[in-house]
Each structure stands twice: as C-alpha cells, then as structure tokens.
VOVO-703766 format. One record per residue (C-alpha): residue in one letter; x, y, z. Coordinates in steps of 0.05 Angstrom, whole numbers, plus 5000, padded with zeros to 4 digits. Layout:
# VOVO-703766
+------+------+------+------+
: code :    u :    v :    w :
+------+------+------+------+
:    A :    X :    Y :    Z :
...
+------+------+------+------+
//
This chain:
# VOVO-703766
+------+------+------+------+
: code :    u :    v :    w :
+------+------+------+------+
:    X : 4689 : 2206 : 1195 :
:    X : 4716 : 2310 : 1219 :
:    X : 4737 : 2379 : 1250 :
:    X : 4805 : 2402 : 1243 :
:    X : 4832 : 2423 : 1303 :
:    X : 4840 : 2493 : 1323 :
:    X : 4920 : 2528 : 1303 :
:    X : 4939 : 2544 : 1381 :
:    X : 4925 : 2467 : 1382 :
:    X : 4959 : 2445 : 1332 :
:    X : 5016 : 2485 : 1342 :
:    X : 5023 : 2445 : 1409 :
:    X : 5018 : 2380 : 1393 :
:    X : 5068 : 2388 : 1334 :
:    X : 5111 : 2410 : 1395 :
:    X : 5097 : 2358 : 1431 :
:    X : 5116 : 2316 : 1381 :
:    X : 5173 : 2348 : 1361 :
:    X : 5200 : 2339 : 1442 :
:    X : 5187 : 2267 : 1433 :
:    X : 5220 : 2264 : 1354 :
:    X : 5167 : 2238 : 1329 :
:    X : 5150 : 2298 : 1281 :
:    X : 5186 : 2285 : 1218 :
:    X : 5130 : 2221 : 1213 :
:    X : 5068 : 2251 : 1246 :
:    X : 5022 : 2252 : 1199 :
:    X : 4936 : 2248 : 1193 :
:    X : 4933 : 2221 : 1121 :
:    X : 4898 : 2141 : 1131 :
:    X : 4931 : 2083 : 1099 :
:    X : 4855 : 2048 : 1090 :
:    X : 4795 : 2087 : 1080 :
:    X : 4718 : 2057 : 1097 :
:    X : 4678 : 2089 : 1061 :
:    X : 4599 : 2058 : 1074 :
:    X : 4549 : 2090 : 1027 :
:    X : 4478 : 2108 : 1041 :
:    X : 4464 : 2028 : 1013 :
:    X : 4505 : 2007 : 1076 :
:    X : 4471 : 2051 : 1120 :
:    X : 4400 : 2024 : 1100 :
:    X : 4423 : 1963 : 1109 :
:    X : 4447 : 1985 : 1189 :
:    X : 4388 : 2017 : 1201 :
:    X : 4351 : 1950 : 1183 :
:    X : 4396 : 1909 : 1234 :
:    X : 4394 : 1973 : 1282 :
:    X : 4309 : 1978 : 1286 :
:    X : 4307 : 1902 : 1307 :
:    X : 4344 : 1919 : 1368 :
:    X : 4311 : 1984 : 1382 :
:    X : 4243 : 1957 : 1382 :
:    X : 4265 : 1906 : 1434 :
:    X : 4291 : 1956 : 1473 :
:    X : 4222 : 2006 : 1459 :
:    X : 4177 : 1942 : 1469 :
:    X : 4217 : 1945 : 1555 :
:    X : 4188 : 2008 : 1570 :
:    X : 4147 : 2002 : 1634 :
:    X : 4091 : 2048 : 1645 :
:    X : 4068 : 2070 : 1713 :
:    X : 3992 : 2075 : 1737 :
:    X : 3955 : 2127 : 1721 :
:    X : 3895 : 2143 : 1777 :
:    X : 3855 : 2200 : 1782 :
:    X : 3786 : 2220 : 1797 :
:    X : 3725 : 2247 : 1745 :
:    X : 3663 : 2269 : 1746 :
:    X : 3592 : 2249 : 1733 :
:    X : 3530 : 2303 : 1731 :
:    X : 3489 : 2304 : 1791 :
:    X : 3526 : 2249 : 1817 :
:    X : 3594 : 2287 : 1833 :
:    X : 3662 : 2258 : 1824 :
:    X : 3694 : 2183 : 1823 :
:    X : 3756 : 2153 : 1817 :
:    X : 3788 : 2115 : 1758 :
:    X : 3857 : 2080 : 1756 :
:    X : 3891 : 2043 : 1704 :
:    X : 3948 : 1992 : 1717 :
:    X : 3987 : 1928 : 1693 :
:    X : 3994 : 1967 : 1639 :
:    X : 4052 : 1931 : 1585 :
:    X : 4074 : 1939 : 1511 :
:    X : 4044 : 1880 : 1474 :
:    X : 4090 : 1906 : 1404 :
:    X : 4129 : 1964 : 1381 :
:    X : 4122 : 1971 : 1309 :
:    X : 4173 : 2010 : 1274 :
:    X : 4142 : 2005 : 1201 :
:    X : 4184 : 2065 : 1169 :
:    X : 4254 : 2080 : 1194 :
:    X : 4310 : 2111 : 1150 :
:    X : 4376 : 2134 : 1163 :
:    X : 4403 : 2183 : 1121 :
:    X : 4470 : 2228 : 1115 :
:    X : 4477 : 2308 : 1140 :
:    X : 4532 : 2322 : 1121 :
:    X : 4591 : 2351 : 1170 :
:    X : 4546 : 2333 : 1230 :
:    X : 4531 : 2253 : 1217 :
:    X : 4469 : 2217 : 1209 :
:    X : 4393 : 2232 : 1220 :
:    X : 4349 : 2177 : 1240 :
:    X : 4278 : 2190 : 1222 :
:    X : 4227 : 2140 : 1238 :
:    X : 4158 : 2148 : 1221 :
:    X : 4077 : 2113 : 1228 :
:    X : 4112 : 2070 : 1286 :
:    X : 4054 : 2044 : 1329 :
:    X : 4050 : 2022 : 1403 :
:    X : 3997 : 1957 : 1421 :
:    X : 3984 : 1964 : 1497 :
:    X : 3942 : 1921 : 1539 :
:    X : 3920 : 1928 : 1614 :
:    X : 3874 : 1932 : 1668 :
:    X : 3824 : 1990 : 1695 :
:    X : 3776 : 2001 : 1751 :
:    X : 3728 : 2067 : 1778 :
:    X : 3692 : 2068 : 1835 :
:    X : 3644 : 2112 : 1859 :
:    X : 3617 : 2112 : 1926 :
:    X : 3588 : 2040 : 1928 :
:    X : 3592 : 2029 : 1859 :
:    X : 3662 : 1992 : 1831 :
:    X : 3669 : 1968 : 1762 :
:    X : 3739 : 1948 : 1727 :
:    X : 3749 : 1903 : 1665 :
:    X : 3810 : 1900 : 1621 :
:    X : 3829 : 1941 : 1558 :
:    X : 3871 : 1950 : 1488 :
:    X : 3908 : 2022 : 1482 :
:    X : 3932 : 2040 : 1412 :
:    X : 3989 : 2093 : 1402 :
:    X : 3987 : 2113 : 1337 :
:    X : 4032 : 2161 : 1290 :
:    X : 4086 : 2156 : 1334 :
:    X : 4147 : 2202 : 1296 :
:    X : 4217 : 2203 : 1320 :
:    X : 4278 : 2241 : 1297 :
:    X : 4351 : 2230 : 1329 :
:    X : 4410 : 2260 : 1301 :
:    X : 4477 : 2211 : 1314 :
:    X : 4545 : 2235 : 1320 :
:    X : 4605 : 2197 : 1303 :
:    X : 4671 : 2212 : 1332 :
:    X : 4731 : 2175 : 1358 :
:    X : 4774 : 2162 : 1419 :
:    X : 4839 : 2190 : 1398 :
:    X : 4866 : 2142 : 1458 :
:    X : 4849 : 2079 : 1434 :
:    X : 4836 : 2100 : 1362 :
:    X : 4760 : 2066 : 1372 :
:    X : 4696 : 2090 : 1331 :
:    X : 4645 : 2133 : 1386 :
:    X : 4575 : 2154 : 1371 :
:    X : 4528 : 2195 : 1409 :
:    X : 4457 : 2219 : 1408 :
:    X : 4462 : 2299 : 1399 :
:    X : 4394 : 2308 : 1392 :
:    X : 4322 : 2270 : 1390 :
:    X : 4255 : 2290 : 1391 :
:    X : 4192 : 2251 : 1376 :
:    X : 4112 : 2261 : 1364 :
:    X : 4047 : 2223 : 1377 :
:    X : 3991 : 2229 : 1331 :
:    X : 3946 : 2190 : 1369 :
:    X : 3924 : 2155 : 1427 :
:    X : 3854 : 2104 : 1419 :
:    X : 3830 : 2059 : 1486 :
:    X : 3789 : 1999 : 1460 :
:    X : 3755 : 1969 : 1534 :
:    X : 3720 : 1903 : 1557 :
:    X : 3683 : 1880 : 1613 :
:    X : 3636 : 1920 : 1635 :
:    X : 3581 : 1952 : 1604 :
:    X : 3595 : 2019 : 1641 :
:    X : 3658 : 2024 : 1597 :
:    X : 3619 : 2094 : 1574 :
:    X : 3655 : 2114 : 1633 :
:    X : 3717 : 2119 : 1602 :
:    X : 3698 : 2171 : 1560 :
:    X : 3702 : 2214 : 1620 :
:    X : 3763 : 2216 : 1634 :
:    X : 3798 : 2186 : 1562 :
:    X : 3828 : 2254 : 1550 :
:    X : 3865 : 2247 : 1620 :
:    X : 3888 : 2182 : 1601 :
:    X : 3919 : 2197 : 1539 :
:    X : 3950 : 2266 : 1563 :
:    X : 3989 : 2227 : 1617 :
:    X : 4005 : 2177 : 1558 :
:    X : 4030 : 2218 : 1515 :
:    X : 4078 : 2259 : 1567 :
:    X : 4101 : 2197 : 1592 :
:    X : 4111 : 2168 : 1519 :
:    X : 4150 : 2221 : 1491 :
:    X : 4194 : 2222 : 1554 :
:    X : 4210 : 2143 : 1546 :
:    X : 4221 : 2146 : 1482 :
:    X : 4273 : 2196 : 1468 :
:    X : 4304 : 2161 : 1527 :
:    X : 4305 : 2095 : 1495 :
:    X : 4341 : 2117 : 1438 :
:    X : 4386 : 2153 : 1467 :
:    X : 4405 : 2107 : 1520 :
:    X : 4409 : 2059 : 1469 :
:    X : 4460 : 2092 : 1423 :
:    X : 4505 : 2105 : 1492 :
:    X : 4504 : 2025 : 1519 :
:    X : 4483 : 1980 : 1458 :
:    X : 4512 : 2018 : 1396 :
:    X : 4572 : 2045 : 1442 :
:    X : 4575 : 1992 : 1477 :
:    X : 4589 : 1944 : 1420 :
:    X : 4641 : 1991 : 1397 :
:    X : 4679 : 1984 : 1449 :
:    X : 4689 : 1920 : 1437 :
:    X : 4718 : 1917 : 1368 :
:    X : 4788 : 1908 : 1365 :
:    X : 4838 : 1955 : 1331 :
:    X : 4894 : 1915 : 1325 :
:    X : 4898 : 1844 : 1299 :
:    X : 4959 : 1792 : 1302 :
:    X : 4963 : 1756 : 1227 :
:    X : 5025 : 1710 : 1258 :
:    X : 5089 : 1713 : 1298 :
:    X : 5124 : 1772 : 1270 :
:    X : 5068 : 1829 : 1246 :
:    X : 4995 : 1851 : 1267 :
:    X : 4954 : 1907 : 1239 :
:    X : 4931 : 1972 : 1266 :
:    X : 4873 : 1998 : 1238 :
:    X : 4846 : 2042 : 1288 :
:    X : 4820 : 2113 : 1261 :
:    X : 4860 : 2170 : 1264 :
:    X : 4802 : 2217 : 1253 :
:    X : 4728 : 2223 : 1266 :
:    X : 4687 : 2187 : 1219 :
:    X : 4673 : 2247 : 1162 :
:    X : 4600 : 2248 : 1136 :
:    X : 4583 : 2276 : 1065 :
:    X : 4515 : 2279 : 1026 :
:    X : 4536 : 2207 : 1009 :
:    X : 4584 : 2171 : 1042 :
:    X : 4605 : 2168 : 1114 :
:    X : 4680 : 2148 : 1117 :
:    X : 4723 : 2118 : 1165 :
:    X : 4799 : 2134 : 1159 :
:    X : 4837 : 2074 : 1194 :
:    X : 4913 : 2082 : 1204 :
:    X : 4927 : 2014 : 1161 :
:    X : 4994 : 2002 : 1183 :
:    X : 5034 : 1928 : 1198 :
:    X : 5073 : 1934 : 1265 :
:    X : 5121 : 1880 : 1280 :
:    X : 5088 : 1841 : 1347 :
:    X : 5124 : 1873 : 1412 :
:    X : 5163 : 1924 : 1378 :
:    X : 5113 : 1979 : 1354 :
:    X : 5148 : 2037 : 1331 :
:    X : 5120 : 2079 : 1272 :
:    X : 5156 : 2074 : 1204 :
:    X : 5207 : 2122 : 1173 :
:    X : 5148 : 2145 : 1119 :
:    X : 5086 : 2171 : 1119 :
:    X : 5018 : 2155 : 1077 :
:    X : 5010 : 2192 : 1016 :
:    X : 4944 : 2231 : 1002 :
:    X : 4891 : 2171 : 0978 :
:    X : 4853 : 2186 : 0928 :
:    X : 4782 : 2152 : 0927 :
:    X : 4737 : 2143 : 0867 :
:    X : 4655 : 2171 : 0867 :
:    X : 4622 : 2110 : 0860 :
:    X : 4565 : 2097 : 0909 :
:    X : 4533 : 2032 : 0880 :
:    X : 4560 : 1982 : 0935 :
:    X : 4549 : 1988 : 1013 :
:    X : 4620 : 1990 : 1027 :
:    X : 4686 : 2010 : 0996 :
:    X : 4756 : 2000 : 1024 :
:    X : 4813 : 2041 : 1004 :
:    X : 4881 : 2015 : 1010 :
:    X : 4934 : 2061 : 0995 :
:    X : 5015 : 2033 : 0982 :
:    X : 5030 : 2051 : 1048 :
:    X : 4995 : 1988 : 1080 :
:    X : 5039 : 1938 : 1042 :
:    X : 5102 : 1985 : 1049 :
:    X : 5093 : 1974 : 1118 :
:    X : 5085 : 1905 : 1119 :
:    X : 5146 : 1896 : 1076 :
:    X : 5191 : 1943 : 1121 :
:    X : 5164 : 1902 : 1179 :
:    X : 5180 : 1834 : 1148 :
:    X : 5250 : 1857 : 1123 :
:    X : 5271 : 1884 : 1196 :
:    X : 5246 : 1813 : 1224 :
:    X : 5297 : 1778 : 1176 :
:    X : 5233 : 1731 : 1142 :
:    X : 5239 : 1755 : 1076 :
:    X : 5296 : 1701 : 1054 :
:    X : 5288 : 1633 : 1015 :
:    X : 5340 : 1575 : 1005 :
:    X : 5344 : 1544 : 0935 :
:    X : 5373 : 1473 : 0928 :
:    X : 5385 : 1427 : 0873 :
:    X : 5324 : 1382 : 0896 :
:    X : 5281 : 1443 : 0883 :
:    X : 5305 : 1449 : 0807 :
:    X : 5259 : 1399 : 0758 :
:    X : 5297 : 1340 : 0738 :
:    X : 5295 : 1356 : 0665 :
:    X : 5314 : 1430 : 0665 :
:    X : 5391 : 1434 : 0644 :
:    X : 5409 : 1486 : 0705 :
:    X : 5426 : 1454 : 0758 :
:    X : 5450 : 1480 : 0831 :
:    X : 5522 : 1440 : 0840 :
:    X : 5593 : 1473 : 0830 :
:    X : 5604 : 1435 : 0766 :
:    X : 5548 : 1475 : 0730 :
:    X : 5571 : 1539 : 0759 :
:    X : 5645 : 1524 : 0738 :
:    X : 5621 : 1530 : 0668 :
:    X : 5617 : 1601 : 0687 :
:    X : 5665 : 1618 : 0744 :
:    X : 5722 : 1560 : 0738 :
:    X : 5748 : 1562 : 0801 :
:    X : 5685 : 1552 : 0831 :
:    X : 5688 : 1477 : 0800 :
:    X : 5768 : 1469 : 0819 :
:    X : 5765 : 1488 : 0888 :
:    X : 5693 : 1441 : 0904 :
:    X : 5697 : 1386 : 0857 :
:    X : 5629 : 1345 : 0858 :
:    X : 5587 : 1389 : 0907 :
:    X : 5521 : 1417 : 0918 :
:    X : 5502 : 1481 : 0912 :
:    X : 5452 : 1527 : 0962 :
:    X : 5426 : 1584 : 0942 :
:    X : 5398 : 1642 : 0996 :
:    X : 5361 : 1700 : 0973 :
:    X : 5345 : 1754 : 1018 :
:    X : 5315 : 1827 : 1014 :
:    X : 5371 : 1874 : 1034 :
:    X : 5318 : 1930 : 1045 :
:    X : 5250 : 1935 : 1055 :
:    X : 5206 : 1913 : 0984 :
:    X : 5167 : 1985 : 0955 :
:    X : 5103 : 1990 : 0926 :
:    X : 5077 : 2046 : 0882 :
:    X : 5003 : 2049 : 0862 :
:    X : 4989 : 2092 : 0797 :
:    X : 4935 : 2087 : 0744 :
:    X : 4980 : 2046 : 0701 :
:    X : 4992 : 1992 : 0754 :
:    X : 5027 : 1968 : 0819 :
:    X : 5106 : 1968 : 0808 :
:    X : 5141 : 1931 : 0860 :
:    X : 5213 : 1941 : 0871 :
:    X : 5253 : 1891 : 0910 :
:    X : 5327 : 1900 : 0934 :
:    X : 5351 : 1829 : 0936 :
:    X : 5412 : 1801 : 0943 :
:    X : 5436 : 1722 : 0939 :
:    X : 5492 : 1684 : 0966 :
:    X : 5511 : 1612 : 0940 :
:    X : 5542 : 1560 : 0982 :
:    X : 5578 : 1496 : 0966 :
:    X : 5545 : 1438 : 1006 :
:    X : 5615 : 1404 : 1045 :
:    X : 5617 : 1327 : 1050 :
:    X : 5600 : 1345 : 1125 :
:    X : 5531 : 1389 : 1105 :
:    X : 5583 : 1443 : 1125 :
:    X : 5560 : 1511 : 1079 :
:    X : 5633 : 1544 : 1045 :
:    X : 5610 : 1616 : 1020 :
:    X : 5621 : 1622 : 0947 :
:    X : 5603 : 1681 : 0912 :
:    X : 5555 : 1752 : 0936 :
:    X : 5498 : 1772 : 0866 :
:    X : 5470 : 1844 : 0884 :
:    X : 5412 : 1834 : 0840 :
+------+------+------+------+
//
C-alpha cells in the first residue's frame, strides 16, 4: 500500500514539522497493518465483475448506415439500429499482484449477446428484419493503482492503464430471405463494431474504477467513535504497498480522546508481520494501538474503580471496615470505630503494553486510596498504597 518521497521533500516537511513541534512524534511506521492476500483479492474480483458487467451490459451503441454494392446492379444502402446488449459475459476474470505498481486485472473469453434491427434498400427494393450479433473473445487488461489521500488519510485507486481485444464478431439474421445481403457489407459492420467496442470498453472500466470503486471509497470512514471519551483513527498513512503476494494497507491505529485529538508522546515501533498467505486477510496490531487507548483513558480520568464491603463475598474473612484494617494499622480502628471502608483505585499513568514472542506484559501504575464511610456517607481519607 508505496514510494518514498524524494530527500528535498522530506527535508521540508520535517521542517515543517519541526515549526509546528510536532517532530519529535512524526513518524510513518502504522499501528495496524491490512494485509489482503491474493485469496482476498479473488474473492474482490468476484464481487468486482458482478458490478462491471452491469455497468458493460449499459453501453449504448449508435447506428451504423452505410451503402454496398451489388454487381450489375450498383450500390444500396444498409443501416442497422435499436441495437442493445442482451448479456455481458465475463466467464474468466482474475486479479493478480505486480508488485510496486498494484494490481493487473486480466479478463479473458468474455462474450457480448446483441440483438437489433436492420434494413437495405435499393432503389425500389426495401427489405429489413431483425438480427443476433455475437462478440466473441473479447480480452481486457487494466492495470489499477492504489494510493491515498494524505488529507483525509482515505484509500484511492485509479486506472493507469487498459487495453482490450476482440476475437470475433458473428451476425446471425431473420426475416427476410435476402439476408444473403448481409454478407455484403458484414465486414463493414463488424469493423465499426469492433472500433466502437474497444473504445466503450476501456471506457467502462475505467470510468468505473474512478466513480463506483472510488466512489465507494470515499465513503468509508476513517475514524470511528467506540463511546464518550475515545474513537479510532485508522486512516492510512501510506499508499497501499503491493508485493508478489500481499497488497497491504498501513492504517495509523491510534485511540484519540473525542474533541481533543492531539497525537501521543510515542511513536509506533517497527511491526513485524509473519509470511503466511493462507487466509484472505490479516490484521496486524502492533502495542502501540492499546498504548494509545490506555494513555487516552488515563488522561480522561476513567480508569478508576470503587471497592466496598458489599462487593467482598460474605464468606471471605477480608472485609472492607476500619475494624479489619485496625488489625493492621491500629489507629485506623481508634480514630473510626465501627465504619465502612471504600476503596478507589486509579491508574496514576497511562497502562503499557509490550508485545514479544514470549507474551503481552502489561504494566499498570496504580495507586489506591481507602476511605472511612462517616455516619453522614461523608468519605474521611485514610491511608495513600502506591502499588
């Protein structure tokens, strides 16, 4: 999902971004990696063929008119119109990976059913009827781009390139027995067919990947709310990279705390991504993304929990009132006789994550605070555990 940029250019954004003092965090390395195999892709370019042969199957094709000529008799005219696409088949399509230039769509033995009407005259003489036109061996090759908006941090896709090839072209006509006729000009017809086929259809595709496929693009979001204090970015932060089997997506993966987005004091750490290819898709989540959300959740002052006597089980022998506690610390029991005992545990700073091969270690800073519960539901501060 890319190019590096050039060293003039990055030598001014990293001043740019030192003016606004945002270097020391500025960084390219993804929190979540997408990585979508050739599996996934054959599975896209099944979804993506059902909406490019509706779009083939809209092609309108003109009239074609023009005169020929019969020995001894000198020359007629012919035209053929109400021409329409009856079915686009698309029998053989694949989609495969070029690396560092994105994917080639190849599809091959597509076929084109058309049905219409003709008519020639000649002097006095007029005959017409209506007829089947087959377009067969139909080839096209598109190469697709991927790239991204570095604005909104959207996927893009465009068509660099498309060409296509007709094999054939076979008129099948009813309705009058001077059909024959065609014959003298079928080689007109299927020129003009075939120039005004392989126009269309490069067209199609192409116009198709800029509105559909772009289109729909557009209109994924980047950002998601997940409740009153944090949302997540995962727009990319790079083009979409292609290799000779993967094609992968490198998505920012960051929490944000909801009207106060300001990038954290760290950055990702290189991810590391394992060479399997067996699935259709593979997401890569790095420490980053939950040291994010944790730094997020700390700042907002959520990550804190109350502990009160009613929570303990009846039969367990601790118990959260200052008499238990003045077993330990006896002028907790002197100075509140009798009372209750609340206990608030809070995260001091932000929760870290580490990801090795061994395992996820997760180190919390927390600290608690117990309170004696007052006859008035008043809270009297009784002791600080760093833990």
């Amino acid at each position: 999902m890319a190019r590096e940029p050039g060293k003039a250019l990055m030598r001014a954004t990293l001043v740019v971004l030192a003016t606004l003092g945002t270097a020391v965090i500025a960084t390219t390395n993804p929190g979540v990696v997408a990585r979508i195999t050739q599996k996934g892709l054959d599975y896209a370019c099944q979804q993506g063929m059902v909406v490019l042969r509706k779009e083939l199957e809209k092609i309108t094709i003109p009239t074609f008119s023009g005169t020929f000529k019969i020995k001894h008799l000198g020359k007629g005219h012919y035209s053929f119109y109400s021409m329409a696409i009856r079915g686009f088949q698309l029998p053989s399509s694949q989609m495969k990976l070029v690396p560092s230039e994105g994917l080639n769509l190849a599809i091959r033995n597509a076929n084109v059913m058309i049905s219409g009407k003709w008519k020639a005259r000649k002097n006095f003489i007029k005959i017409s009827g209506n007829f089947d036109l087959s377009v067969e061996g139909v080839s096209i090759s598109a190469v697709l781009k991927p790239g991204f908006d570095p604005t909104s941090g959207r996927c893009t896709v465009t068509c660099s390139s498309c060409s296509n090839h007709i094999d054939s072209v076979r008129v099948h006509v009813s309705g009058s027995r001077l059909g024959w006729l065609i014959k003298l000009f079928h080689k007109k017809i299927e020129s003009s067919l075939r120039k005004m086929m392989n126009n269309k259809i490069c067209q199609v595709v192409t116009n198709s990947v800029s509105s559909k496929l772009q289109g729909y693009l557009k209109t994924l979001p980047v950002k998601t709310r997940i409740d009153h204090v944090a949302g997540i970015d995962y727009s990319l932060v790079a083009p979409p990279t292609a290799t000779a089997d993967n094609l992968d997506g490198q998505l920012k993966g960051e929490f944000f705390r909801c009207g106060q987005h300001s990038p954290p004091p760290f950055a990702p750490p290189p991810l590391a991504f394992p060479n399997d290819h067996d699935r259709m898709l593979y997401l890569g989540i790095s420490d980053y993304f939950f040291n994010t959300a944790g730094l997020v959740y700390q700042q907002a002052g959520v990550l804190n929990l109350t502990v009160t006597d009613d929570m303990i089980p009846k039969k367990s022998k601790f118990r959260l009132t200052t008499d238990f506690f003045g077993i330990l610390i006896p002028q907790v029991a002197q100075m509140f006789p009798n009372m209750k005992v609340q206990l608030v545990f809070w995260a001091s700073s932000p929760p870290h994550l580490t990801m090795n091969p061994a395992g996820l270690v997760l180190t919390p800073t927390l600290d608690a605070q117990a309170f004696a519960v007052l006859p008035d539901s008043s809270l009297a501060p009784l002791f600080v555990l760093r833990l």
